[in-house]
SEDREN-55732 format. One record per residue (C-alpha): x, y, z; residue in one letter. Coordinates in steps of 0.1 Angstrom, whole numbers. Layout:
+-------+-------+-------+--------+
!    xx !    yy !    zz ! residu !
+-------+-------+-------+--------+
!     X !     Y !     Z !      a !
...
+-------+-------+-------+--------+
END
This chain:
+-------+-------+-------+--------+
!    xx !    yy !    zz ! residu !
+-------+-------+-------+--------+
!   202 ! -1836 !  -512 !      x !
!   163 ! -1817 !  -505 !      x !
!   156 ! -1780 !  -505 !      x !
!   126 ! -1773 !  -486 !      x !
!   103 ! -1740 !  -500 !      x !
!    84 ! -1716 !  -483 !      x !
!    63 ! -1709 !  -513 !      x !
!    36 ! -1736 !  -527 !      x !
!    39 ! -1760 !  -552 !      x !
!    33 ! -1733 !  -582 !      x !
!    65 ! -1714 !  -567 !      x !
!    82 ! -1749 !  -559 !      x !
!    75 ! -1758 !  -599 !      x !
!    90 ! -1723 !  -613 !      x !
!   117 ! -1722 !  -589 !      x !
!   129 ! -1762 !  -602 !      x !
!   124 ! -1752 !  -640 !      x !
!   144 ! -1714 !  -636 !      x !
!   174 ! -1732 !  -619 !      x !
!   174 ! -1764 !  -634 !      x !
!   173 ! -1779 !  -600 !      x !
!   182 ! -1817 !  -601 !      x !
!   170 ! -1827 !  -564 !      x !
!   135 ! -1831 !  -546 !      x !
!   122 ! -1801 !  -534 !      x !
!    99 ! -1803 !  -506 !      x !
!    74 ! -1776 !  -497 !      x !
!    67 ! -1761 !  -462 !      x !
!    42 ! -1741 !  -466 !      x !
!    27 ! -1734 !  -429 !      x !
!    63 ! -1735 !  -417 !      x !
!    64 ! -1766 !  -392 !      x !
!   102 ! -1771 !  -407 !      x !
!   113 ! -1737 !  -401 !      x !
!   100 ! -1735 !  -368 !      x !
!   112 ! -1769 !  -354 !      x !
!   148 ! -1757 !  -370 !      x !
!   142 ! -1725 !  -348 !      x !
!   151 ! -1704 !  -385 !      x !
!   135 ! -1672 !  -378 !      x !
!   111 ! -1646 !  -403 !      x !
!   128 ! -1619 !  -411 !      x !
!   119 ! -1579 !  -398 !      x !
!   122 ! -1548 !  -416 !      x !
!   163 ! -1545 !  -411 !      x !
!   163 ! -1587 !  -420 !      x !
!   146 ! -1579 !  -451 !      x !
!   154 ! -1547 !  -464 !      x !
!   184 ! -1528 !  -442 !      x !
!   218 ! -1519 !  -453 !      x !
!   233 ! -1551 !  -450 !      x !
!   206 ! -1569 !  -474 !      x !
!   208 ! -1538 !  -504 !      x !
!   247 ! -1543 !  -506 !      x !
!   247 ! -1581 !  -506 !      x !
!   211 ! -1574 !  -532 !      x !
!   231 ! -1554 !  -552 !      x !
!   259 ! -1584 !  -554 !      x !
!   238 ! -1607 !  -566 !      x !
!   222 ! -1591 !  -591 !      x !
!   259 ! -1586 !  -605 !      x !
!   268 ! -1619 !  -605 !      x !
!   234 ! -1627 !  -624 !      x !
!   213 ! -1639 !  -596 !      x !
!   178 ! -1630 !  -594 !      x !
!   148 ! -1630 !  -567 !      x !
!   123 ! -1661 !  -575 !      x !
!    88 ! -1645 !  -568 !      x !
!    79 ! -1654 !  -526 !      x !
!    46 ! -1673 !  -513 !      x !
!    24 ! -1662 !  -484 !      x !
!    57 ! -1664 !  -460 !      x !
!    79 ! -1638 !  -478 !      x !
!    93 ! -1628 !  -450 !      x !
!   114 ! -1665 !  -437 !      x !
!   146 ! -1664 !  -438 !      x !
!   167 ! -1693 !  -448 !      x !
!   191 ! -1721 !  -432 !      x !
!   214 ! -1748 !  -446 !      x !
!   220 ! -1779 !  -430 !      x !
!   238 ! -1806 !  -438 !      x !
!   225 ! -1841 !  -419 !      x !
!   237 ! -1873 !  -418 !      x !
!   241 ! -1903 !  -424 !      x !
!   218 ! -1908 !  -396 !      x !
!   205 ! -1879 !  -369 !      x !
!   237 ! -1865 !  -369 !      x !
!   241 ! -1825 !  -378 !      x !
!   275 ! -1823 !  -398 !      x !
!   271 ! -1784 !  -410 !      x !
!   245 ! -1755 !  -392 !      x !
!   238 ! -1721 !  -410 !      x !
!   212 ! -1700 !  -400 !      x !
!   207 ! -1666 !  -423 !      x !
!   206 ! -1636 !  -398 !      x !
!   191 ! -1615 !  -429 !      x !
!   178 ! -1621 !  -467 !      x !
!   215 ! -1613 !  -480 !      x !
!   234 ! -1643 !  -456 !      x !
!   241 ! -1675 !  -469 !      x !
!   263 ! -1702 !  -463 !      x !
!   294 ! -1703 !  -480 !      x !
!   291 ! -1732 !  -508 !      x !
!   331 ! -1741 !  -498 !      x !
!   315 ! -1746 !  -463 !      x !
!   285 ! -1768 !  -471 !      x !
!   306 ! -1793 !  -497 !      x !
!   329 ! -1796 !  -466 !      x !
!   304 ! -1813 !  -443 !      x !
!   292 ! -1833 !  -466 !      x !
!   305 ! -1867 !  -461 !      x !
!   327 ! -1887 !  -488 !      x !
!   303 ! -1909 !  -507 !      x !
+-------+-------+-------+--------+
END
C-alpha cells in the first residue's frame, strides 16, 4: 500500500505522524500523478458547496479533522487499487472534497495475500 500527497514533504511528515500512518507516502507535488490519473482540482461547488458542508460536518463528528493543504489545495482525491501487475482491480475518483471511497469497497479489490 502508497498514499501519494499533494502537499510537500513537511505536510507529508505531519500528515504520517497525526495518523500514525504505517505505509510509504509518496509526494506529488507538481501533480504529474493526478493528472496522468485524469483526478481533477476541485471548483468552488467541489470545494465548498452543499454537498461538501454536510459530509464536513460528518467528519468532524466522527473525529476527523482537515490536515493543513500545500500549494494545490484545491486536488481532489482518488483511490485505486492496482495489481499484481498493470491491472486496475478498484477506481474511485472524488467528484468533490466530501466523496470518498467506501473502505468496504477498497478491502474488496484488494487481492487475497
Amino acid at each position: 500500500m502508497v498514499a501519494l500527497g499533494t502537499g510537500d514533504a513537511r505536510y507529508a511528515r505531519a500528515f504520517i505522524e497525526e495518523e500514525h500512518i504505517p505505509f510509504p507516502v509518496l509526494l506529488d507535488e507538481e501533480g504529474d500523478a493526478a493528472r496522468a490519473a485524469s483526478v481533477r482540482r476541485g471548483g468552488v461547488m467541489q470545494l465548498v458547496g452543499p454537498q461538501t458542508i454536510g459530509g464536513a460536518l460528518k467528519a468532524t463528528a466522527a473525529g476527523h479533522r482537515q490536515h493543513r493543504t500545500g500549494r494545490r489545495g484545491t486536488q481532489l482525491g482518488a483511490t485505486f487499487v492496482i495489481g499484481p501487475g498493470d491491472v486496475v482491480r478498484y477506481e474511485h475518483v472524488d467528484r468533490d472534497v466530501s466523496d470518498h471511497a467506501p473502505i468496504e469497497d477498497v478491502l474488496a479489490a484488494i487481492p487475497s495475500a
